[in-house]
LOLO-122136 format. One record per atom (N, C-alpha, C): x, y, z; residue in one letter. Coordinates in steps of 0.02 Angstrom, whole numbers, padded with zeros to 5 digits, always signed. Atoms other than C-alpha are relative to their C-alpha. Example, Ala and Ser with C-alpha at 12.3 -4.5 7.8 and 13.67 -1.06 7.14 Angstrom:
residues 2
+00045-00059+00000A +00615-00225+00390A +00045+00060+00000A -00042-00059-00003S +00684-00053+00357S -00039+00055+00037S 
***
This chain:
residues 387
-00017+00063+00032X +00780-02177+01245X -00063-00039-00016X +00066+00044+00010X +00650-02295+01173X -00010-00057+00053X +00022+00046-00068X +00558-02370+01291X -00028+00023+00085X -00010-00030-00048X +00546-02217+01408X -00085+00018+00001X +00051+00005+00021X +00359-02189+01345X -00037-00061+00051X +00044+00063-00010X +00309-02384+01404X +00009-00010+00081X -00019-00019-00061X +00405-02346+01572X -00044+00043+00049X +00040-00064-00021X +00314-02186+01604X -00088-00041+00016X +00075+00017+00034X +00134-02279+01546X -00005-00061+00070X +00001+00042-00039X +00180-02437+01667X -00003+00067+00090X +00000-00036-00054X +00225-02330+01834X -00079+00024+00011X +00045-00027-00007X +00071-02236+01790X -00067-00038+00038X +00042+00024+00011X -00041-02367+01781X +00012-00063+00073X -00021+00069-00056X +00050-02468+01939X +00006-00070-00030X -00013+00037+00010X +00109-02595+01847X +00048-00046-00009X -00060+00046-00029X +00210-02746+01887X +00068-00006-00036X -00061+00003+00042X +00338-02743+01753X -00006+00052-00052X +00012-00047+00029X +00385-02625+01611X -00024-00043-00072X -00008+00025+00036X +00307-02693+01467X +00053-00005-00068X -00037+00025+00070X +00409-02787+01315X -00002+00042-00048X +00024-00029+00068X +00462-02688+01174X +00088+00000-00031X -00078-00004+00041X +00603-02742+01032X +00033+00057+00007X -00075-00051+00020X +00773-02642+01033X -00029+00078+00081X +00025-00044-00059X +00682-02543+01205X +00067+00004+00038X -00054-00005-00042X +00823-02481+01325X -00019-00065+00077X +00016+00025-00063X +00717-02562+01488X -00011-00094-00020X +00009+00070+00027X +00688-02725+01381X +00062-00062+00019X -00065+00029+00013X +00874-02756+01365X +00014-00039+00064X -00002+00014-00057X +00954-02844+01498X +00020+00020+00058X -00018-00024-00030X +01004-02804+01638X +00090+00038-00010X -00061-00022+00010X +01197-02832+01611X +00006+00036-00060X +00003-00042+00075X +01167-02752+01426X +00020+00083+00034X +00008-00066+00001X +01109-02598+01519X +00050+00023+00047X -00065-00020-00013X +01249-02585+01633X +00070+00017-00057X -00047-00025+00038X +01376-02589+01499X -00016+00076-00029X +00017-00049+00057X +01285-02440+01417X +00005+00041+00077X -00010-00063-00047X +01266-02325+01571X +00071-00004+00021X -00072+00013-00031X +01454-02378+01630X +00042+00052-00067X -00020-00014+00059X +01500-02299+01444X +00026+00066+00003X -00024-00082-00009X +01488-02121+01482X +00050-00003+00046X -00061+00002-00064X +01602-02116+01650X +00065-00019-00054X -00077+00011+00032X +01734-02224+01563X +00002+00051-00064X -00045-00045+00060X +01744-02127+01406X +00029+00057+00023X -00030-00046-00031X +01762-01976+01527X +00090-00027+00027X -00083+00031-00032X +01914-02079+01599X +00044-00002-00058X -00028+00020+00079X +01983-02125+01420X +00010+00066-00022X -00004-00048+00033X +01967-01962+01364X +00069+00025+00040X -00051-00039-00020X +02089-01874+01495X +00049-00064-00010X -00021+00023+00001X +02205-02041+01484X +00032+00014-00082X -00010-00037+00078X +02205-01994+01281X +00056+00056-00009X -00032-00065-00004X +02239-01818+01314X +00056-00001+00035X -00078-00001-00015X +02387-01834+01424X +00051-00043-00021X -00064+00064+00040X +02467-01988+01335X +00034+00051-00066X -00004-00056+00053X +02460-01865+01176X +00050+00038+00006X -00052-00074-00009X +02528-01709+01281X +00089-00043+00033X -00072+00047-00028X +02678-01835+01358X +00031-00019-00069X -00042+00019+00070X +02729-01886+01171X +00019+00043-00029X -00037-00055+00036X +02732-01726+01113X +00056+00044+00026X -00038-00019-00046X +02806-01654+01269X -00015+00090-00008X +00028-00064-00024X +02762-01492+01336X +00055+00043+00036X -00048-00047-00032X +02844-01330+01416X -00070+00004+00064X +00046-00021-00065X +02790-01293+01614X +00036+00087+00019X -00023-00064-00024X +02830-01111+01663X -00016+00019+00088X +00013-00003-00075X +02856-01096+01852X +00073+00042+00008X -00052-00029-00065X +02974-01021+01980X +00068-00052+00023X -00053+00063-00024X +03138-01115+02039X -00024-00026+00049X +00011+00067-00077X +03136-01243+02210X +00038+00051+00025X -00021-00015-00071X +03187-01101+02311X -00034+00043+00033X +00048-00030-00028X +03102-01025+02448X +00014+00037+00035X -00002-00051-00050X +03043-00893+02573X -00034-00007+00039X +00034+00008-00057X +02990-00900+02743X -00079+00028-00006X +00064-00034+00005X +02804-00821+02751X +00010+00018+00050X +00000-00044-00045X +02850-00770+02930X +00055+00022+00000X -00060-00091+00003X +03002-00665+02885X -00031+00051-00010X +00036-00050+00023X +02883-00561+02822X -00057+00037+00074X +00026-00029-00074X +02807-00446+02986X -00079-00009+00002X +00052+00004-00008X +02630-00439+02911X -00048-00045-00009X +00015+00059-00006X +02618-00617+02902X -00001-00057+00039X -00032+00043-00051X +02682-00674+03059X -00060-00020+00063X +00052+00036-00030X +02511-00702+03144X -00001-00050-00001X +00031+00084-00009X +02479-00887+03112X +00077-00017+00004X -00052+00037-00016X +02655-00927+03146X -00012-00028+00070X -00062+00021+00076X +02735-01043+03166X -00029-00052-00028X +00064+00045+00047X +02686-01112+03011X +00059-00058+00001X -00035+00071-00003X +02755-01298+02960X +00061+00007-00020X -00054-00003+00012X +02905-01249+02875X +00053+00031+00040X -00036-00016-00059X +02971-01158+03038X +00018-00041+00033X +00000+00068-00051X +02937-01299+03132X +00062-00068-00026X -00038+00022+00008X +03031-01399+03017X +00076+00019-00032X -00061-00011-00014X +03183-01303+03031X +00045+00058-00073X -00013-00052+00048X +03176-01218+02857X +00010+00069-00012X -00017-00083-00012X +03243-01046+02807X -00006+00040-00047X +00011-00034+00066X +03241-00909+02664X +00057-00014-00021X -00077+00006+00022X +03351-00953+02541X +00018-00071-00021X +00001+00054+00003X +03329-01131+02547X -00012-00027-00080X +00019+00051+00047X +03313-01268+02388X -00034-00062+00007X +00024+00043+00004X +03200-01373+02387X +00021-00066-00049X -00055+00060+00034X +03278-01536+02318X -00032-00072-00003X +00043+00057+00004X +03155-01683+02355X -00062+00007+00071X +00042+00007-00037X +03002-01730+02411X -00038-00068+00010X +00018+00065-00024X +02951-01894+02493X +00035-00056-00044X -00058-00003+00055X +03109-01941+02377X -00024+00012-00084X +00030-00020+00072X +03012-01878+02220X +00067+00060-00021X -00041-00066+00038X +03139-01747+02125X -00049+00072-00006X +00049-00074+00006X +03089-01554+02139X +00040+00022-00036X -00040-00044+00046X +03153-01449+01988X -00023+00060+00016X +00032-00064+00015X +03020-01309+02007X -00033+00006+00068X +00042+00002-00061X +02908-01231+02135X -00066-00024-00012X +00034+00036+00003X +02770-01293+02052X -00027-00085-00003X -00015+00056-00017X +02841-01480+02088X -00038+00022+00060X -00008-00009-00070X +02828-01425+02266X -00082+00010+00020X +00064+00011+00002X +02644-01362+02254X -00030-00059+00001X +00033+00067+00009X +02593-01513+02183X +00017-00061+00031X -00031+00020-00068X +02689-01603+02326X -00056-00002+00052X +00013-00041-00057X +02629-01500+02465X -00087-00014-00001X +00067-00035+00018X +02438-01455+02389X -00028-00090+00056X +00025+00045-00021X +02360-01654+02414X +00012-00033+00060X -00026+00032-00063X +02439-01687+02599X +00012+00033+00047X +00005-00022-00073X +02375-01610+02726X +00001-00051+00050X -00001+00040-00054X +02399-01669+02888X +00055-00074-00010X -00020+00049+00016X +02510-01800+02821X +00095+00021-00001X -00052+00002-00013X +02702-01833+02860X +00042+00004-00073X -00064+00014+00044X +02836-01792+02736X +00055-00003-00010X -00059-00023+00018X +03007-01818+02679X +00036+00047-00024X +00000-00056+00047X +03103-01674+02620X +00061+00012+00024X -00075-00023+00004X +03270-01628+02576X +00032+00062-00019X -00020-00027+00016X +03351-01486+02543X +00093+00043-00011X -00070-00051-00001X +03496-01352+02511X +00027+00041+00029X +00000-00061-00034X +03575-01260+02604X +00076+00045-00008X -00100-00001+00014X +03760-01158+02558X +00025-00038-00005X -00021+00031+00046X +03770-01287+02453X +00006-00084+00042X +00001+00043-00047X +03753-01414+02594X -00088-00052-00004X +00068+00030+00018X +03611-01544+02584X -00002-00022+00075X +00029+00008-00050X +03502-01571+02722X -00066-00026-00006X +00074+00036+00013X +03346-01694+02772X -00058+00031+00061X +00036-00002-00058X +03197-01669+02880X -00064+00007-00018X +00057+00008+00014X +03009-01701+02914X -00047+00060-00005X +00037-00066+00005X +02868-01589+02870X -00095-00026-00027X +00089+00015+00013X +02669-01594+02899X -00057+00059+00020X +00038-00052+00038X +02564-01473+02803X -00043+00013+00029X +00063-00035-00035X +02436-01366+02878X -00057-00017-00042X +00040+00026+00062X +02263-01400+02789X -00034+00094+00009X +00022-00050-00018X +02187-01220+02748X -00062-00022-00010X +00050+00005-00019X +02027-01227+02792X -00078+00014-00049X +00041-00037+00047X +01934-01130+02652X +00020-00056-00068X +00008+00039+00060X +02001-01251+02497X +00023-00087+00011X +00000+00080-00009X +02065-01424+02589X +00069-00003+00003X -00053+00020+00010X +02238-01398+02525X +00058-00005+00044X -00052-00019-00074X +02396-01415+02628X +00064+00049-00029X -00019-00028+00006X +02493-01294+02651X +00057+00021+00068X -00054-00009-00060X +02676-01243+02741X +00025+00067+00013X +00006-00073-00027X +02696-01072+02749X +00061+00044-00041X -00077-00002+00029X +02821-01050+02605X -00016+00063-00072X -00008-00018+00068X +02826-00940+02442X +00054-00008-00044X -00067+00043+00074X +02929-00967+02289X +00050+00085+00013X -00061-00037+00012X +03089-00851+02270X +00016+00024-00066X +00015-00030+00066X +03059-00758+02138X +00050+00054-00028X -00019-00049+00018X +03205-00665+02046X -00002+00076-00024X +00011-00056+00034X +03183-00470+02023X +00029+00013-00082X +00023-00014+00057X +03192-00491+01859X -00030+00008-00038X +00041-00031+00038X +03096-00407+01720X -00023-00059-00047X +00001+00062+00018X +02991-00538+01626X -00024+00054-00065X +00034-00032+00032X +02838-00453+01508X +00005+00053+00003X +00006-00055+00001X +02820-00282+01476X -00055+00044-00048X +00036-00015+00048X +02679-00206+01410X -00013+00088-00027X -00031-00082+00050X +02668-00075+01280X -00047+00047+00027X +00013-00073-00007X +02610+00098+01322X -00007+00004+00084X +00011-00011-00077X +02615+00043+01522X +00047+00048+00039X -00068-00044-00041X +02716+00133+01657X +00042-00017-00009X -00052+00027+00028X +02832+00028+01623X +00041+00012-00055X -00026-00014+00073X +02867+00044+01457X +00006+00084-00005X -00013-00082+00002X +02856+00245+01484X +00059+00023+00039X -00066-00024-00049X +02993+00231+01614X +00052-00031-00030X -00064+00025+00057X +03096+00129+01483X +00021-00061+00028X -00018+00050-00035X +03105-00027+01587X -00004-00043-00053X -00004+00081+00036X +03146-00195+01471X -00007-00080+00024X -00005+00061-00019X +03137-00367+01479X +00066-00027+00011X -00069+00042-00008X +03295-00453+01551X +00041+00041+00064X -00026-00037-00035X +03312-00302+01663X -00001-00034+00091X -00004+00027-00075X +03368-00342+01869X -00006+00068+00038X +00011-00060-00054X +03308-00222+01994X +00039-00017+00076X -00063-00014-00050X +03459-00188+02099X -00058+00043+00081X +00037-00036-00057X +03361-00058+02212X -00063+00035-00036X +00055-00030+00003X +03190+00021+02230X -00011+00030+00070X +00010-00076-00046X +03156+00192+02320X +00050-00036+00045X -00081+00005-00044X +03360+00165+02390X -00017-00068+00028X +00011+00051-00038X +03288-00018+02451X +00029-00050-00038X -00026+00065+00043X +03403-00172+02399X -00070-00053-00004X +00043+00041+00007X +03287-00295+02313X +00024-00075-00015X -00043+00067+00016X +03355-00482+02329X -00060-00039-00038X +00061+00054+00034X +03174-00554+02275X -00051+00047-00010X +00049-00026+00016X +03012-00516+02217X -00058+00035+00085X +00024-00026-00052X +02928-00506+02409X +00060+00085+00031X -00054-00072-00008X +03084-00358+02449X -00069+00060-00051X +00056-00037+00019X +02959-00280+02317X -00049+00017+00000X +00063+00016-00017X +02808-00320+02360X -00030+00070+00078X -00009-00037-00059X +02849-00228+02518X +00001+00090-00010X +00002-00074+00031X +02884-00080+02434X -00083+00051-00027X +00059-00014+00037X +02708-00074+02354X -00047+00003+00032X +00056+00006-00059X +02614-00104+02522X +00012+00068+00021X +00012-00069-00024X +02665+00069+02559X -00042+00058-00034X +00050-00045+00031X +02555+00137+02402X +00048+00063-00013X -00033-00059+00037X +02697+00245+02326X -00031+00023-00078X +00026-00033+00080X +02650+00371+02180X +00054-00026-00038X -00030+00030+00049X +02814+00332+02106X +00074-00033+00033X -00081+00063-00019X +02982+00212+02117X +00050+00028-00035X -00077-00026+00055X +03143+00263+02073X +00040-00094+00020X -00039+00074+00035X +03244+00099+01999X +00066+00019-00012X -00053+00032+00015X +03414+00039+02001X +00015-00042-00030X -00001+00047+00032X +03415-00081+01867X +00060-00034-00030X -00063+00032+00034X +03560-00205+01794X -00012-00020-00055X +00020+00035+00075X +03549-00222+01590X +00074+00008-00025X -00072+00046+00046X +03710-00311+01513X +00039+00042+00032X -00068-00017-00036X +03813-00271+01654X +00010+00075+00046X -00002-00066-00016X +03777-00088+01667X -00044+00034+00041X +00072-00056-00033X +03678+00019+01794X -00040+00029-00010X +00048-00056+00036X +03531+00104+01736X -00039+00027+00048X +00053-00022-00033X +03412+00240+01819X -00054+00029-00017X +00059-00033+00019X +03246+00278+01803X -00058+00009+00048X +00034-00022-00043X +03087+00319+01889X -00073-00009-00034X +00056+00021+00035X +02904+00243+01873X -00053+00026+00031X +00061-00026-00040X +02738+00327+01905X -00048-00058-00001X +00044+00076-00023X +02629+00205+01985X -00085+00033-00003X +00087-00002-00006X +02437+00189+01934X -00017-00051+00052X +00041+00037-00012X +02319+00109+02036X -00089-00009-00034X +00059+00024+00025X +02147+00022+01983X -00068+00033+00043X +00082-00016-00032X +01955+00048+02058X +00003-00027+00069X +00012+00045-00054X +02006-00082+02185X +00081+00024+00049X -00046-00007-00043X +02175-00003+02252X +00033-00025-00017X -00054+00020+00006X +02281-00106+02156X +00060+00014-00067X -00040-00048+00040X +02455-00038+02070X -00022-00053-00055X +00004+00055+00071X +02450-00077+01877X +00057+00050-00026X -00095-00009+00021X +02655-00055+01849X -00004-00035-00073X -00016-00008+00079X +02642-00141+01667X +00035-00038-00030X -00022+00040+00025X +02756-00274+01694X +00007-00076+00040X -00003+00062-00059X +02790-00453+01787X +00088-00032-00019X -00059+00046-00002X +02938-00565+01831X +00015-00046-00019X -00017+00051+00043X +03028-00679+01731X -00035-00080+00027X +00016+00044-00017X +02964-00843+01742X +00054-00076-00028X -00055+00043+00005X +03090-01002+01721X -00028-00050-00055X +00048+00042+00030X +03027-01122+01580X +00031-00054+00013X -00018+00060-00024X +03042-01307+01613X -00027-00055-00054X +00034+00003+00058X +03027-01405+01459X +00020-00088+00016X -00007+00077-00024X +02973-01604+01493X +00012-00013-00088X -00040+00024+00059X +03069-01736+01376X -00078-00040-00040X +00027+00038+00048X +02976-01826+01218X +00002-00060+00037X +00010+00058-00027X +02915-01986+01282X -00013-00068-00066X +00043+00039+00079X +02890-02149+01147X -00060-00031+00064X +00071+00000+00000X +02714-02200+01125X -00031-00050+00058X +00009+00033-00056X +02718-02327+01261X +00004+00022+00064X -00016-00045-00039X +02808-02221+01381X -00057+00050+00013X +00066-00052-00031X +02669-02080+01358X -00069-00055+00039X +00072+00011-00006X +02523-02191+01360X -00003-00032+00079X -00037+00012-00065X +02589-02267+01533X -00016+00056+00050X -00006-00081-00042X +02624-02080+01597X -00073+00014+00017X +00055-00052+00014X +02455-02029+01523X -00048-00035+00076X +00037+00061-00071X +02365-02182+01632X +00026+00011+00069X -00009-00016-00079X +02460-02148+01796X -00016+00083+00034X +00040-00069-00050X +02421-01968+01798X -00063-00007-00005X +00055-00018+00007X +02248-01979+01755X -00029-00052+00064X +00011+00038-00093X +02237-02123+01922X +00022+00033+00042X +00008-00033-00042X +02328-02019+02024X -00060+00059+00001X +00051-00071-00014X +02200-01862+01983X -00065-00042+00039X +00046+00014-00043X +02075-01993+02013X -00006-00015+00068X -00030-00006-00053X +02158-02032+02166X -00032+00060+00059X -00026-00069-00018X +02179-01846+02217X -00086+00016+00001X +00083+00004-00006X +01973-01850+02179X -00046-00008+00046X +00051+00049-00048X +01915-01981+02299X +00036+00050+00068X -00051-00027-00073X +02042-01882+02451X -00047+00078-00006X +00042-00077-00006X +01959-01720+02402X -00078-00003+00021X +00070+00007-00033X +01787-01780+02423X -00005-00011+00067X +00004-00011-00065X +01839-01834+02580X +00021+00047+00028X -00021-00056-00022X +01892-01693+02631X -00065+00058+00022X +00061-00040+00020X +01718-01608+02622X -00028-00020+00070X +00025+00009-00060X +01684-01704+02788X +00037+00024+00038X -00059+00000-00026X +01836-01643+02881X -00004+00087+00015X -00009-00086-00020X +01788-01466+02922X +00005+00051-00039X -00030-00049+00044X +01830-01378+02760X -00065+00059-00004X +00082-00044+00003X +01708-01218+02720X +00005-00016-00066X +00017+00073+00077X +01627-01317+02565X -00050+00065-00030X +00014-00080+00041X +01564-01117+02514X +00046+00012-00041X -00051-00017+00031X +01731-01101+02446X +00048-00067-00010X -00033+00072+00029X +01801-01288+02392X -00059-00019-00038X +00047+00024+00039X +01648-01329+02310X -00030+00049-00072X +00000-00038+00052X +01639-01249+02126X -00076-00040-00049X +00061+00015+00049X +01468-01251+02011X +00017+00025-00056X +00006-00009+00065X +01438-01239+01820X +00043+00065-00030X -00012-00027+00000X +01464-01072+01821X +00065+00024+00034X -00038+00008-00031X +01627-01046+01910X +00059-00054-00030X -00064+00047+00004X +01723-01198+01839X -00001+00024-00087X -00017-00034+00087X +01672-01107+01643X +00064+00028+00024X -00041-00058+00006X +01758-00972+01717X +00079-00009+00016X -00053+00022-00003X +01903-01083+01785X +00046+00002-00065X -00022+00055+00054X +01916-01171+01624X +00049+00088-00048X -00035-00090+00023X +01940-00961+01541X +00044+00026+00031X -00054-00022-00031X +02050-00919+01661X +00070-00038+00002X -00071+00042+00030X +02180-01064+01637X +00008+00018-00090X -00015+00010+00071X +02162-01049+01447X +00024+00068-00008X -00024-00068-00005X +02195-00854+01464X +00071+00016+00009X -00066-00013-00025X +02342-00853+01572X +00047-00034-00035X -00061+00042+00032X +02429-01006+01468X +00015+00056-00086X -00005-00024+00056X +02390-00920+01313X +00057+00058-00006X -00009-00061-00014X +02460-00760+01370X +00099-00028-00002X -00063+00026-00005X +02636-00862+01385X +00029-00035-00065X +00000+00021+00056X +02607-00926+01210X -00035-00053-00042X +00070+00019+00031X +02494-01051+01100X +00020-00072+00039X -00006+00076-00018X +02585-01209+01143X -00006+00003+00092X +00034+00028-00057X +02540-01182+01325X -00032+00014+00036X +00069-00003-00008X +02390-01113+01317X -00031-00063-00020X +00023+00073+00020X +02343-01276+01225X +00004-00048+00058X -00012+00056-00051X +02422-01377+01353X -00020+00009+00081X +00042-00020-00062X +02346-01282+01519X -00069-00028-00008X +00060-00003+00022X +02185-01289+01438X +00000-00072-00016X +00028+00062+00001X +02173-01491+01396X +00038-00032+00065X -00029+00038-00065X +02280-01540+01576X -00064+00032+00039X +00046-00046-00050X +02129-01419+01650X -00055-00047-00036X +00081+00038+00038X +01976-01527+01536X +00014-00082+00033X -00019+00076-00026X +02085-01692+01585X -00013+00001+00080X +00032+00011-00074X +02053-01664+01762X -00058+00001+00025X +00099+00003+00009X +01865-01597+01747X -00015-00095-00030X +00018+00068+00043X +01847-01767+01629X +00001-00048+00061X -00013+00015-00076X +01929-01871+01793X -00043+00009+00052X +00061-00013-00061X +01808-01782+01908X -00059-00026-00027X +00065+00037-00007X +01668-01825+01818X -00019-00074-00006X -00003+00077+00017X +01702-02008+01782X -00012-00016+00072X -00029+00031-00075X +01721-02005+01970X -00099-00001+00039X +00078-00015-00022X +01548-01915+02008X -00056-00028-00047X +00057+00027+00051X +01458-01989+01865X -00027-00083+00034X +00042+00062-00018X +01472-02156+01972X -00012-00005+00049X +00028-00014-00047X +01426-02086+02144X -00082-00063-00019X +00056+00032+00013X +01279-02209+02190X -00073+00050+00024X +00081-00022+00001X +01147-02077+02171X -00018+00000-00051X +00072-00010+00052X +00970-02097+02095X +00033+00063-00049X +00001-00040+00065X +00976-02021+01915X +00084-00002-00029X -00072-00005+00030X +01169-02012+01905X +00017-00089-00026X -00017+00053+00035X +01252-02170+01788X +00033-00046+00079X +00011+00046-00034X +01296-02246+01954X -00045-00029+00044X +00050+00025-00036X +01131-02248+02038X -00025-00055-00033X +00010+00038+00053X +01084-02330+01865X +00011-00069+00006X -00074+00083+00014X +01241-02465+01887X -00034-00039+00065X +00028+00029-00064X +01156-02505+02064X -00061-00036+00007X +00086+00026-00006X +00971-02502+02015X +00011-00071-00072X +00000+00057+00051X +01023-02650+01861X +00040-00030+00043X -00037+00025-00042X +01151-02707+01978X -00055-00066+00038X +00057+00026-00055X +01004-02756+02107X -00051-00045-00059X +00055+00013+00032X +00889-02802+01951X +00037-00080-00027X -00047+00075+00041X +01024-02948+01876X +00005-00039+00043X -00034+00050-00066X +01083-03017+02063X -00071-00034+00018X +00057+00042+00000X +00880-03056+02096X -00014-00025-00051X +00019+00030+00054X +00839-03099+01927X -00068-00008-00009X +00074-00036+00018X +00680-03003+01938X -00011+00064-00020X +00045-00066+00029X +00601-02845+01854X +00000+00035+00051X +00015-00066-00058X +00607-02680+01993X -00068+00030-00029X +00039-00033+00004X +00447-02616+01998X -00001+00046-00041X +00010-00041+00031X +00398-02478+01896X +00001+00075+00055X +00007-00067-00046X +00343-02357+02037X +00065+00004+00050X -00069-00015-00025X +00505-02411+02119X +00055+00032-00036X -00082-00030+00051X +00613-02353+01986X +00008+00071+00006X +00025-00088-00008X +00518-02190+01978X +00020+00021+00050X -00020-00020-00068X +00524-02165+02150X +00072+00032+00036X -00064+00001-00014X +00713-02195+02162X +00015+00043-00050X -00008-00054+00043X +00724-02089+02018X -00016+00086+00015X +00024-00076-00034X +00643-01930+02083X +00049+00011+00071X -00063-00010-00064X +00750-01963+02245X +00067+00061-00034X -00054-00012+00044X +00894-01936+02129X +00011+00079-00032X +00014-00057+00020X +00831-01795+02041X +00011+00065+00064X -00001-00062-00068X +00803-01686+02203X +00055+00005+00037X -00077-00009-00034X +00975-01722+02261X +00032+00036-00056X -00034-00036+00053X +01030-01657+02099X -00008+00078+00008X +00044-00070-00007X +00906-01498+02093X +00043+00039+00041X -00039-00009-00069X +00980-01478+02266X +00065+00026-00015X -00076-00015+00001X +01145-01470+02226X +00008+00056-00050X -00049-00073+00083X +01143-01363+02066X -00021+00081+00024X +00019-00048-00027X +01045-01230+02157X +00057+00038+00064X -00043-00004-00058X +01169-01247+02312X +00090+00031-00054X -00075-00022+00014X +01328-01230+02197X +00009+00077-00053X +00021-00059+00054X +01237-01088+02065X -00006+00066+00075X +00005-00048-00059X +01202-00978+02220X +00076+00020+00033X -00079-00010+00000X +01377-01006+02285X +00042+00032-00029X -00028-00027+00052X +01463-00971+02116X -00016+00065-00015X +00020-00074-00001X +01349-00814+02105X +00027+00052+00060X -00054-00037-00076X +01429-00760+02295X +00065+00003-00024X -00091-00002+00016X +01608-00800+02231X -00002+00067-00053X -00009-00062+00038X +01578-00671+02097X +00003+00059+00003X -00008-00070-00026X +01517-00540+02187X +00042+00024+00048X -00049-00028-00051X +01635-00558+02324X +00043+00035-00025X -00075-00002+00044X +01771-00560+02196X +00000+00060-00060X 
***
């Protein structure tokens, strides 16, 4: 910026102020130069507030799983860390999830987004049961590796046939979309884990009992596996679409503003969280790593169709945007809130900061940065190769 020249020349030279120079950034005033560093952050805020007011008017499709669930310790080779929270609070397979802290659950990805931000923290929760409604409390384990909380539950996933892709096993064994897998190798399959189970044994091939418009069908699938041991069958399970209503323009812009405070919300709780024991090797994501996020949401939405690949992909930029509005005003040297602090301090005395102080506090800044990008590039390079 102009003026960074006379800055540089003062420090150098140890001198008491930065000298005067029209339309100079350091000239301006103090409160001037706050508004201008404060600029970036908020537009980051504005931007995701934009983007979801937008996606709320137009109204979007969510593709998830129903609100009903499965124990994680019904399952034998999961029953180590029992009992997890949803034992404890009395829950069973089979269950509906029906509310949470009286919020409405339609989907299991309600329930995630429930569950995920509240660890350690008490909740309400209602459910279904043979058609019977039932209340009771429930407080989330925090896993240790990403912060989140977690009860020990998976979604209930109909054996039904969703995608099917062309020239896979699938499609060679004649399997369709819409199809219900009655049995696999003689094993009744009520859900997707019933299958799952099947596949931990590493069969060459499956013989299928399938239900298409009423009628029994049989067939028989030869199972590939990959480099890494894992089957590539060719097809996946239906997924439920959940399609939010058109909002008017007040209504969205409202919506757009309360989600984009709660994320910031959900921001400030996650940072704390970083003190709290988590391994901050694996909750803490660098440059590299959050590209690959950003490709991997836009992939998988796409893959479900354009309108929500679009809409994964700007709810995934609206939360990055959020984070950085959040970290942009952290009060460290070099970042726009060390900035807001060092004019802050310069307006409340109503004197000039040194030159070699600015620097000073500036290089601080810098090396915490350095620091960090090295710390999260090294990281991100481990996550890759682990993975």
């Amino acid at each position: 910026m102009k003026g960074d020249d006379l800055m540089k020349r003062a420090w150098q030279k140890d001198e008491s102020t930065i000298p005067y120079e029209e339309g100079s950034f350091f000239s301006a005033s103090p409160w001037k130069r706050i508004v201008t560093v404060l600029s970036g952050p908020i537009s980051n805020f504005l931007f995701a507030v934009i983007v979801l007011s937008l996606l709320w008017y137009i109204g979007f499709s969510v593709h998830s799983f129903g609100n009903r669930i499965i124990l994680v310790s019904d399952y034998a080779e999961n029953i180590g860390d029992a009992p997890y929270p949803a034992d404890k609070a009395g829950l069973k397979t089979g269950d509906r999830i029906i509310s949470i802290n009286g919020q409405p659950v339609e989907n299991f990805r309600d329930i995630q987004e429930a569950i995920a931000p509240s660890a350690g923290e008490e909740l309400s929760l209602t459910y279904l049961r043979n058609g019977e409604k039932h209340a009771t409390k429930i407080i989330p384990d925090m896993d240790e590796d990403t912060g989140i909380g977690r009860i020990g539950i998976y979604a209930w996933v109909e054996p039904i046939i969703g995608r099917v892709q062309g020239d896979s096993s699938a499609s060679i064994a004649g399997l369709r979309e819409g199809d219900r897998i009655v049995t696999a190798n003689d094993k009744t399959i009520k859900h997707s884990l019933d299958f799952l189970e099947i596949l931990n044994s590493t069969p060459d091939k499956i013989h299928f009992t399938c239900l298409r418009d009423g009628i029994e069908q049989e067939t028989s699938l030869v199972v590939h596996y990959d480099e890494k041991g894992n089957p590539q069958l060719g097809f996946s399970f239906d997924m439920e679409v959940y399609r939010t209503p058109r909002l008017s323009i007040p209504a969205s812009i409202l919506k757009g503003a309360k989600e984009s405070y709660n994320t910031l919300l959900l921001t400030v709780k996650s940072i704390g969280m970083l003190f709290k024991g988590i391994n901050i090797r694996e909750a803490v994501s660098g440059p590299i790593r959050i590209t690959y996020y950003v490709g991997e949401v836009a992939s998988q939405g796409f893959q479900l169709g354009i309108g929500s690949g679009l809409t994964n992909l700007f709810r995934f930029l609206s939360l990055l945007s959020v984070a950085l509005f959040l970290m942009n005003l952290l009060p460290i040297p070099a970042l726009d809130g060390g900035l807001f602090l060092l004019f802050l301090i310069e307006g409340l005395i109503k004197k000039p900061l040194k030159p070699k102080i600015v620097y000073r506090y500036q290089i601080i800044g810098f090396t915490i940065i350095f620091a960090l990008f090295i710390f999260t590039t090294f990281n991100d390079l481990s996550f890759f190769l682990k993975n």
